[in-house]
N, CA, C and O atoms as a GROMACS GRO file, in nm:
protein
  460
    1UNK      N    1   0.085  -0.117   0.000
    1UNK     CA    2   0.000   0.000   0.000
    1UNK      C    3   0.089   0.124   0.000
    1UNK      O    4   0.174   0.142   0.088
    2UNK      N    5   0.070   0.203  -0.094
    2UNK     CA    6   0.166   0.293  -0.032
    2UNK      C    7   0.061   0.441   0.020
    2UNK      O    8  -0.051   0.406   0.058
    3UNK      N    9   0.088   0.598   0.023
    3UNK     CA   10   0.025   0.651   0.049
    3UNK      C   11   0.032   0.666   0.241
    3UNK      O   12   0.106   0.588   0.301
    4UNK      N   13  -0.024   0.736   0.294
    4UNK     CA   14  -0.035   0.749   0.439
    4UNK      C   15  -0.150   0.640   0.465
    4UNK      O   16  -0.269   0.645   0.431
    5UNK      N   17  -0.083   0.541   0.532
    5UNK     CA   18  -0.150   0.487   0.578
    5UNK      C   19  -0.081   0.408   0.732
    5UNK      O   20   0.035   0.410   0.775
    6UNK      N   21  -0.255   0.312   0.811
    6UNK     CA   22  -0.150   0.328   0.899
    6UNK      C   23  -0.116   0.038   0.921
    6UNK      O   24  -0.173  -0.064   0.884
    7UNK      N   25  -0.027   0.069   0.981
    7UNK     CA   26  -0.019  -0.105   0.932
    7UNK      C   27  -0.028  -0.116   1.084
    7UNK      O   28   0.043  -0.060   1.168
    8UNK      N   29  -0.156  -0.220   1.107
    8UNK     CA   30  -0.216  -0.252   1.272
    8UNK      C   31  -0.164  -0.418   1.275
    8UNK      O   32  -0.178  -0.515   1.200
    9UNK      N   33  -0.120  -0.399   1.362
    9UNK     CA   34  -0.056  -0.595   1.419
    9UNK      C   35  -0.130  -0.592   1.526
    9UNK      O   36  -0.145  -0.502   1.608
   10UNK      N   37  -0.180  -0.705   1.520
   10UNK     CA   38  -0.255  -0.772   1.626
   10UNK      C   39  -0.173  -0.916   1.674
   10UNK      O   40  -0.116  -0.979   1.584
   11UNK      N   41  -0.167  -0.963   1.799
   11UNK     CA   42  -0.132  -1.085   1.914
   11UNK      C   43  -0.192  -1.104   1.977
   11UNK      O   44  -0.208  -1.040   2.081
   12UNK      N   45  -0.264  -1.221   1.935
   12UNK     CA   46  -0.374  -1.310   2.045
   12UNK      C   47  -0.294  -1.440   2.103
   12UNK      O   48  -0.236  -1.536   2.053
   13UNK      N   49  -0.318  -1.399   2.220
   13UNK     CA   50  -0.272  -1.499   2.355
   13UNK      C   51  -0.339  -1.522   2.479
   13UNK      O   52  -0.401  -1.438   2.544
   14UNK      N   53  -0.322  -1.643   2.506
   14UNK     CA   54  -0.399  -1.647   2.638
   14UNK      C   55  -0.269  -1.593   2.789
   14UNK      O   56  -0.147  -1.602   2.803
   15UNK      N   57  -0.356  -1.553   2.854
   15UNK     CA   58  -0.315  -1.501   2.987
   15UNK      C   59  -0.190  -1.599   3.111
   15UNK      O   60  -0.105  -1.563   3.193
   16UNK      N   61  -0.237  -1.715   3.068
   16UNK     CA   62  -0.182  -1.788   3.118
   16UNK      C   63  -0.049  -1.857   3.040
   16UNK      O   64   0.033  -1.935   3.088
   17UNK      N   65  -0.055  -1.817   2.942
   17UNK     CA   66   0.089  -1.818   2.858
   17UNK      C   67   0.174  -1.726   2.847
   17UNK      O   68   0.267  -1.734   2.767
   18UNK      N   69   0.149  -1.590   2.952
   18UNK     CA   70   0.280  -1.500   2.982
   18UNK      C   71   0.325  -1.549   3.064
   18UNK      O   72   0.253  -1.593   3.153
   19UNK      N   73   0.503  -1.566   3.070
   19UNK     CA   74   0.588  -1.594   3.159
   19UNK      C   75   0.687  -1.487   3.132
   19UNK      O   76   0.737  -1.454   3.024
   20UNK      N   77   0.702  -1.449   3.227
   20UNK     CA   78   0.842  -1.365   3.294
   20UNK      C   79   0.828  -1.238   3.138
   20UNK      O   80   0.938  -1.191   3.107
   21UNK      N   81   0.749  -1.205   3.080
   21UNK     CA   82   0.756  -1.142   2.974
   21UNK      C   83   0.755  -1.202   2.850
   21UNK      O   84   0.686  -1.146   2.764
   22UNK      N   85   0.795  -1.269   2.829
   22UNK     CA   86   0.746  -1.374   2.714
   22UNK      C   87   0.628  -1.416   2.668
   22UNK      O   88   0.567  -1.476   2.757
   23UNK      N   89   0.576  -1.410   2.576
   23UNK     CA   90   0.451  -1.467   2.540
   23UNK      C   91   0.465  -1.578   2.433
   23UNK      O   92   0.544  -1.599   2.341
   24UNK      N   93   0.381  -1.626   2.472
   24UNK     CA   94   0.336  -1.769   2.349
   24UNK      C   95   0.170  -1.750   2.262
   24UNK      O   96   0.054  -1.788   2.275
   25UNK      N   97   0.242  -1.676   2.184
   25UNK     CA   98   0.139  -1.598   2.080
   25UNK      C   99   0.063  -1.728   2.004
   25UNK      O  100   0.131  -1.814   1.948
   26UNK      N  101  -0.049  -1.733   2.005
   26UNK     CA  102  -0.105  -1.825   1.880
   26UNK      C  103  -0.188  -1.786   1.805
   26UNK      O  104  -0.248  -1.877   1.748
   27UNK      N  105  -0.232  -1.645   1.769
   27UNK     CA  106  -0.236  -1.600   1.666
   27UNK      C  107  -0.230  -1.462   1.678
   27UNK      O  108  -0.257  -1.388   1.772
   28UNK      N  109  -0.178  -1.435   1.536
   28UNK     CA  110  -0.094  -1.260   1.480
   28UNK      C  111  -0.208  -1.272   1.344
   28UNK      O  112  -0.287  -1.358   1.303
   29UNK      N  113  -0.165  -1.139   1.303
   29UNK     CA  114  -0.249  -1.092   1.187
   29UNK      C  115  -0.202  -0.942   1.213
   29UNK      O  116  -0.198  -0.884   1.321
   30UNK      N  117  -0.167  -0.890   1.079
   30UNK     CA  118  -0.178  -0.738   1.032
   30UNK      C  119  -0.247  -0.690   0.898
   30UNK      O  120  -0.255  -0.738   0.785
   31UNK      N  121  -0.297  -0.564   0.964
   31UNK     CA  122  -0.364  -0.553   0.818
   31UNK      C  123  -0.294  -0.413   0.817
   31UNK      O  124  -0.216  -0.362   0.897
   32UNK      N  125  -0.361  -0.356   0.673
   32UNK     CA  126  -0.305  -0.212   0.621
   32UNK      C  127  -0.398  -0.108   0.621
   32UNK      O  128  -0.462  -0.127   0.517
   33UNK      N  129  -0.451   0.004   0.683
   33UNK     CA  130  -0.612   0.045   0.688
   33UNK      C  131  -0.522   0.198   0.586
   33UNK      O  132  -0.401   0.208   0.564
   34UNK      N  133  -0.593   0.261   0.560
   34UNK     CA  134  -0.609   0.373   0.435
   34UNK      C  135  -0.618   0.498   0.497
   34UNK      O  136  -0.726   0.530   0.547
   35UNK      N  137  -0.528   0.570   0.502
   35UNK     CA  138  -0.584   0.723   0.552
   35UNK      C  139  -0.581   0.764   0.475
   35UNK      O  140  -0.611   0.879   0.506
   36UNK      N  141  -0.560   0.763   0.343
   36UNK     CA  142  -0.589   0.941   0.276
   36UNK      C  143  -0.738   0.946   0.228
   36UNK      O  144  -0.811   0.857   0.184
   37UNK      N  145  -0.760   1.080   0.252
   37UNK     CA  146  -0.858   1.105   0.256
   37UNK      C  147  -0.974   1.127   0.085
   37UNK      O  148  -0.914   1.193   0.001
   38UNK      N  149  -1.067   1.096   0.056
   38UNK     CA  150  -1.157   1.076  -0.094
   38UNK      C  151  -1.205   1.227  -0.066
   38UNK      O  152  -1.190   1.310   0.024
   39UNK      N  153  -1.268   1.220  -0.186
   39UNK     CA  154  -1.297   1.340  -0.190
   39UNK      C  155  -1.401   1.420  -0.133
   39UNK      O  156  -1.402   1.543  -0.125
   40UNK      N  157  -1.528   1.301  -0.075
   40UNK     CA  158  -1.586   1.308   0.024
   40UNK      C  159  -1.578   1.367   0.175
   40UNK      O  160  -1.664   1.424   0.241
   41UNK      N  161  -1.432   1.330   0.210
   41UNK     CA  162  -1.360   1.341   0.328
   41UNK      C  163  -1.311   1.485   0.274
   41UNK      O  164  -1.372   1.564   0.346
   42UNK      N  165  -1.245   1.549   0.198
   42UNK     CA  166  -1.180   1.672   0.165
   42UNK      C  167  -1.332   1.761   0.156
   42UNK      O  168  -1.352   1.841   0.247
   43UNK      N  169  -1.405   1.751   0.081
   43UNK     CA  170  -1.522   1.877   0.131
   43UNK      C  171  -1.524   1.837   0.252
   43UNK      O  172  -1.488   1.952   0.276
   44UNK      N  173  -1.528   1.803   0.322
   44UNK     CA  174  -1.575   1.800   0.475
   44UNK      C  175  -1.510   1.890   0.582
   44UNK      O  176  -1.554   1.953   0.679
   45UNK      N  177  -1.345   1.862   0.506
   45UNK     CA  178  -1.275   1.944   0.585
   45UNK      C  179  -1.174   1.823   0.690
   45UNK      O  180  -1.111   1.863   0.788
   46UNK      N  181  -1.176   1.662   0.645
   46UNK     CA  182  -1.132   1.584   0.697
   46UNK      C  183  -1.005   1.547   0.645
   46UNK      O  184  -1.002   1.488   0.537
   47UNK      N  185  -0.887   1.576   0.713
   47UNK     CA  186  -0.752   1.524   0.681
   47UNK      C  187  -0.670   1.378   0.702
   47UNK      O  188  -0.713   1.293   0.780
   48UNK      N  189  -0.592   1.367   0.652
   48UNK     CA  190  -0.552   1.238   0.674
   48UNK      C  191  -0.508   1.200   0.859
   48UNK      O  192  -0.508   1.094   0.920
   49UNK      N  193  -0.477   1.332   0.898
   49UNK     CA  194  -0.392   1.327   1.053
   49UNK      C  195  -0.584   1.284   1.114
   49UNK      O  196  -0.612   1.187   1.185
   50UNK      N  197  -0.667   1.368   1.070
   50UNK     CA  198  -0.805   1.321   1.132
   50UNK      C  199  -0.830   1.173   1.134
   50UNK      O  200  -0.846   1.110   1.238
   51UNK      N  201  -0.832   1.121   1.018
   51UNK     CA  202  -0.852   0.984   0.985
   51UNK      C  203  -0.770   0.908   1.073
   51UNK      O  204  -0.826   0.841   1.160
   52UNK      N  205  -0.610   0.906   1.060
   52UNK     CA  206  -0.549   0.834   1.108
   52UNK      C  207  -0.589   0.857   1.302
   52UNK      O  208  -0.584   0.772   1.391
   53UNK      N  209  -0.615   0.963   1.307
   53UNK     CA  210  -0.646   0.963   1.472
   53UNK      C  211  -0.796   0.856   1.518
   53UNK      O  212  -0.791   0.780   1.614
   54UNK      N  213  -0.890   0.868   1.452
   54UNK     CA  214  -1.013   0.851   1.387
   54UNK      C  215  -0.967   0.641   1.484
   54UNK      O  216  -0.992   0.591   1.594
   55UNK      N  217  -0.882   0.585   1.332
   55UNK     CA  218  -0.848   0.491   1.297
   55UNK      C  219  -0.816   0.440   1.462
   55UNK      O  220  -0.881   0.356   1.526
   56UNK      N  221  -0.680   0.527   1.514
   56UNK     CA  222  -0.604   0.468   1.628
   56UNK      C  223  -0.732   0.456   1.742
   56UNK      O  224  -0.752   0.357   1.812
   57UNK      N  225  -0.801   0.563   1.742
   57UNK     CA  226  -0.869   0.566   1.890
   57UNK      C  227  -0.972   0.475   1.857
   57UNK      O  228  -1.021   0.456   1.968
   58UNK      N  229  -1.040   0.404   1.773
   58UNK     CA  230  -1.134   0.283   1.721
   58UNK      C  231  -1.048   0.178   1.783
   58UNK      O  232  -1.094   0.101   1.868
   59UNK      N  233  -0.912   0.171   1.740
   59UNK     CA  234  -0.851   0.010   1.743
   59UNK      C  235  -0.815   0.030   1.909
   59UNK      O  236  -0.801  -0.072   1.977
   60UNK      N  237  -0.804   0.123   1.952
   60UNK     CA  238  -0.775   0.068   2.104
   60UNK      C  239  -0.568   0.149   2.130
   60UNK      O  240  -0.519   0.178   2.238
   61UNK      N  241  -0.508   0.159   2.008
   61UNK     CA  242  -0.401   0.158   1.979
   61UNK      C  243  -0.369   0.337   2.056
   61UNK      O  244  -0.333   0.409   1.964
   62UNK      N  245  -0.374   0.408   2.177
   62UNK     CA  246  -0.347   0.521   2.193
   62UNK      C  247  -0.217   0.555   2.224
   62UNK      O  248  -0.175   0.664   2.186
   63UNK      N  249  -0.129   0.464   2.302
   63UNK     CA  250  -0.066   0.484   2.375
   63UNK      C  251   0.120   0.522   2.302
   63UNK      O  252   0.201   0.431   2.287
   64UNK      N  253   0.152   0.671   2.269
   64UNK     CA  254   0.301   0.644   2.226
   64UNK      C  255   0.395   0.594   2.263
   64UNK      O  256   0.416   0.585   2.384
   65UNK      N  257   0.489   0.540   2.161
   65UNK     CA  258   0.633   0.439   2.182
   65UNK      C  259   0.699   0.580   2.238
   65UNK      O  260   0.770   0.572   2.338
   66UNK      N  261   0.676   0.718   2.171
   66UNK     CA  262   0.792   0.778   2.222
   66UNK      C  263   0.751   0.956   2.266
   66UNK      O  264   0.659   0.972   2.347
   67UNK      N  265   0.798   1.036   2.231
   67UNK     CA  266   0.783   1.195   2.319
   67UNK      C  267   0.707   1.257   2.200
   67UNK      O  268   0.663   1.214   2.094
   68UNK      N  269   0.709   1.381   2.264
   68UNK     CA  270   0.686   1.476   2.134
   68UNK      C  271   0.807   1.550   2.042
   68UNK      O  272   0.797   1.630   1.949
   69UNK      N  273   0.939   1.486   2.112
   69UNK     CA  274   0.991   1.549   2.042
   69UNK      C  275   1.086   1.482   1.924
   69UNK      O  276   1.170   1.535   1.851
   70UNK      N  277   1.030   1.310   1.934
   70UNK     CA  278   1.046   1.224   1.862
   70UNK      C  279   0.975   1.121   1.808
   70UNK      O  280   1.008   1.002   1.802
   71UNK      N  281   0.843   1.191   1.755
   71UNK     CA  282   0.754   1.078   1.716
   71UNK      C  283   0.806   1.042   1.605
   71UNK      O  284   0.818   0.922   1.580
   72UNK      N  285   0.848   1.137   1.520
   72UNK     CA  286   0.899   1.077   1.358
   72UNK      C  287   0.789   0.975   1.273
   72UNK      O  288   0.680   0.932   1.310
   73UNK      N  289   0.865   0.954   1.138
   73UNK     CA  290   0.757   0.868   1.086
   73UNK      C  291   0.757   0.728   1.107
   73UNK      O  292   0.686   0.650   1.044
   74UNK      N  293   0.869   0.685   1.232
   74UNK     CA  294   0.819   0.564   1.265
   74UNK      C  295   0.786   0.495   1.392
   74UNK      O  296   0.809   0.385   1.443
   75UNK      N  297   0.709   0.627   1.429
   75UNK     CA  298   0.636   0.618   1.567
   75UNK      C  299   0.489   0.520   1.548
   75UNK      O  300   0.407   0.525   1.456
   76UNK      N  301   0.489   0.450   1.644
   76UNK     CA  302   0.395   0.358   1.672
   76UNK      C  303   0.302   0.375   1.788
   76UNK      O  304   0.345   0.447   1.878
   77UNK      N  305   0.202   0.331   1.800
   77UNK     CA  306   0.112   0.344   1.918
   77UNK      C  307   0.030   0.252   1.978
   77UNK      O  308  -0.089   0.243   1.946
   78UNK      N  309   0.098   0.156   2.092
   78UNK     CA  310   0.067  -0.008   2.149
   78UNK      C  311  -0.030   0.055   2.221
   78UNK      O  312  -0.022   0.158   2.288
   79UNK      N  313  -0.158  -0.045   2.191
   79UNK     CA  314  -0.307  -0.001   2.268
   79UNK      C  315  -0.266  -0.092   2.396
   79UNK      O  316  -0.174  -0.164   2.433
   80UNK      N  317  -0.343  -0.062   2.425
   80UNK     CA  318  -0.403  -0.169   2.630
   80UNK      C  319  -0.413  -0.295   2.523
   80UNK      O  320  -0.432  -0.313   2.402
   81UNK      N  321  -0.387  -0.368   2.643
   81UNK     CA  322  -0.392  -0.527   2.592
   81UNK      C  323  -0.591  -0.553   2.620
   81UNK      O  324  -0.635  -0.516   2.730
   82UNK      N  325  -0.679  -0.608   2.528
   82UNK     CA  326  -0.773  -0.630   2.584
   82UNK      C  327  -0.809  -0.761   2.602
   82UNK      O  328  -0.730  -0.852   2.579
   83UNK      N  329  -0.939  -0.782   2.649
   83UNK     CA  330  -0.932  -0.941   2.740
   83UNK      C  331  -1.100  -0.965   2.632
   83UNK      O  332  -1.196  -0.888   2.622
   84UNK      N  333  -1.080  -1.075   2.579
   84UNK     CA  334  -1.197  -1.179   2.507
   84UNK      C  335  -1.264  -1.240   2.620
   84UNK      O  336  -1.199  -1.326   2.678
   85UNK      N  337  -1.386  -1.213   2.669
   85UNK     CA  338  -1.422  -1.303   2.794
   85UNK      C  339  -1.478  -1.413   2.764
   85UNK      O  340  -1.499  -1.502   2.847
   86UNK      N  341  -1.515  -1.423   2.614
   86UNK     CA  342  -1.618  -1.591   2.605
   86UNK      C  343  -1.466  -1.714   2.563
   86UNK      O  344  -1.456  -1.827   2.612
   87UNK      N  345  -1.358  -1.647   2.456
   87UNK     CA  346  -1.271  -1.708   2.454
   87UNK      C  347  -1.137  -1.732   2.600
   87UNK      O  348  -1.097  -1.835   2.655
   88UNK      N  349  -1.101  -1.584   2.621
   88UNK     CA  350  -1.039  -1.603   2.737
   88UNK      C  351  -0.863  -1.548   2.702
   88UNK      O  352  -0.754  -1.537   2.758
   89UNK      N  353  -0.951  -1.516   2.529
   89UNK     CA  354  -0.766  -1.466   2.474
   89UNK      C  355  -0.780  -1.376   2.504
   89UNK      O  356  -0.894  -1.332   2.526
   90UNK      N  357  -0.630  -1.278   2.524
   90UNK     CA  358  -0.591  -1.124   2.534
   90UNK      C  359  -0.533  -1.163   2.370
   90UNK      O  360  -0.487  -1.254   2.301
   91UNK      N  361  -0.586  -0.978   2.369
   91UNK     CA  362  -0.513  -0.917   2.191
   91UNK      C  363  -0.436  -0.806   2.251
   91UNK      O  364  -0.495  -0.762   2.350
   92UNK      N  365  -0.326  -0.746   2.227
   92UNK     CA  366  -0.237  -0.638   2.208
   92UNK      C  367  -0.244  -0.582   2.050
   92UNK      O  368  -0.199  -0.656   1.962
   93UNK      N  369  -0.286  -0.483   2.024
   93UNK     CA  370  -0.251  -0.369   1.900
   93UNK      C  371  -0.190  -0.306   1.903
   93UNK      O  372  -0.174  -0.234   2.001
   94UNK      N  373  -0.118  -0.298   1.792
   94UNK     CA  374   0.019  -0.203   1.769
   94UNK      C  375  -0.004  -0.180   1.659
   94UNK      O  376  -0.014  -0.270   1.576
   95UNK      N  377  -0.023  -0.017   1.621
   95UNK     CA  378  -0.020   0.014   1.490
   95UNK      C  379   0.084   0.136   1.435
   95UNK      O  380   0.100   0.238   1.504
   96UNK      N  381   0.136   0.123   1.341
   96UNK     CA  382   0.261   0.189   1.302
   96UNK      C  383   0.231   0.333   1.166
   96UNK      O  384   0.163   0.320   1.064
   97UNK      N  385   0.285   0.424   1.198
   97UNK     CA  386   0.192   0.500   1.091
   97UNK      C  387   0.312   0.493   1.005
   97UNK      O  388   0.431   0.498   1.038
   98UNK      N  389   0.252   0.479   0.876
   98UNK     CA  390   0.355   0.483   0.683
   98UNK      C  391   0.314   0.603   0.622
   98UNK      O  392   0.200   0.650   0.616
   99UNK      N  393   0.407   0.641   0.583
   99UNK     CA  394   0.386   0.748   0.495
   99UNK      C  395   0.351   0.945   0.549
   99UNK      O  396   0.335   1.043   0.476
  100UNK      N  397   0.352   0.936   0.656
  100UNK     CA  398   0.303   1.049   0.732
  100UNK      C  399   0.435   1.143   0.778
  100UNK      O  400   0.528   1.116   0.854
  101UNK      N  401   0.411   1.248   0.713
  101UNK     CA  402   0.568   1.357   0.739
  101UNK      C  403   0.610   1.337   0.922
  101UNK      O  404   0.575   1.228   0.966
  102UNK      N  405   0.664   1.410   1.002
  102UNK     CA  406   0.696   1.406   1.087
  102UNK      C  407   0.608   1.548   1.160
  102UNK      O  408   0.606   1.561   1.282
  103UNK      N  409   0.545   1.637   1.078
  103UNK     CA  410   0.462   1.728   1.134
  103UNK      C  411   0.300   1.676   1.159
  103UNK      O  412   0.205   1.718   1.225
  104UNK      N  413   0.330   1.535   1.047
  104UNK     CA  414   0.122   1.483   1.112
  104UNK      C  415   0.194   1.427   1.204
  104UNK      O  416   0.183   1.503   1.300
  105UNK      N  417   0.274   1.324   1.237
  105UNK     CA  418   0.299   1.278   1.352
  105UNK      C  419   0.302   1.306   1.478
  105UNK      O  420   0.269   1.237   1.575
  106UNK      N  421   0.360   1.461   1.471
  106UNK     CA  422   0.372   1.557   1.594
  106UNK      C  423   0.196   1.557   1.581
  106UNK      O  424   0.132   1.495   1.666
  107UNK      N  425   0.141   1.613   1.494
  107UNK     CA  426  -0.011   1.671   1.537
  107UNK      C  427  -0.092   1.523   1.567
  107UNK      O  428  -0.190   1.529   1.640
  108UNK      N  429  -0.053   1.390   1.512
  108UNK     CA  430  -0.134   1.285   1.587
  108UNK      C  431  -0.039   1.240   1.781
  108UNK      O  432  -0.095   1.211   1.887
  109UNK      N  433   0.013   1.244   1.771
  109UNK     CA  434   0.079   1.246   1.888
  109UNK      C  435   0.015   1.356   1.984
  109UNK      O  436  -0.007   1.308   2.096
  110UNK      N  437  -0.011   1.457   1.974
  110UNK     CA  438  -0.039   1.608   2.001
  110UNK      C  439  -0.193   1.560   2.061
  110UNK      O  440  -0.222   1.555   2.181
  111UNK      N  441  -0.270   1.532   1.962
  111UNK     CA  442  -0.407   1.504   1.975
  111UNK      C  443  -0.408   1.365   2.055
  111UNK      O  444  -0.516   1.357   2.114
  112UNK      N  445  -0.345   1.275   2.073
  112UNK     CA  446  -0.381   1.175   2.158
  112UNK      C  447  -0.333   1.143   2.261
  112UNK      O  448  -0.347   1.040   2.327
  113UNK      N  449  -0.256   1.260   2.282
  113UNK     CA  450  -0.205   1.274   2.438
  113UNK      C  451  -0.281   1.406   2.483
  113UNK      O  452  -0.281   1.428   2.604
  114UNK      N  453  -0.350   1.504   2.394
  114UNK     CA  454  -0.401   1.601   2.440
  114UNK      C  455  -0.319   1.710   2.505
  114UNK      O  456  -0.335   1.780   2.606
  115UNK      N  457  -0.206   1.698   2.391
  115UNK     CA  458  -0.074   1.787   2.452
  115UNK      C  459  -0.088   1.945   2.385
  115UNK      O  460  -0.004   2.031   2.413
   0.00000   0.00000   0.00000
């Protein structure tokens, strides 16, 4: 894909297969989700930094790898681990933003720390 977009990894594990930090993952999956914005989204007044914020706070994914004064374009953002209660798996999301200058980064960073 190329374009701004952002690539979400997902790790499903059960709880009882963390040891000492280690996990015993039994299933991963990433997909590639689309920020730039159609033309729909541009009358609106919706940017790609919107979308991609849009995107992160849906998947759970808020939390920055790093500051504001180094998000860069290959800053990532590991959500809370959440808990499946009928299965009993935990998922961790991590999604990585592609293609995004280092000034949307600062302004998605900005907006999801509310800095």
């Amino acid at each position: 894909m190329t374009g701004r977009h952002l690539h979400v990894h997902h790790r499903d594990y059960f709880d009882h297969e963390a040891h000492d930090g280690d996990i015993v993952v039994h299933g991963e999956r990433s997909e590639d989700l689309d920020c730039e914005p159609d033309d729909y989204d541009r009358e609106d007044g919706i940017s790609a930094v919107d979308l991609a914020v849009a995107v992160l706070t849906k998947s759970g994914a808020t939390g920055p790898s790093g500051g504001p004064d180094f998000p860069g374009v290959r800053c990532w953002w590991g959500g809370t681990v959440t808990l499946n209660y009928y299965t009993g798996e935990m998922r961790e999301t991590s999604a990585h933003l592609q293609g995004f200058s280092d000034a949307e980064c600062r302004d998605i960073w900005a907006r999801l720390t509310s800095a």
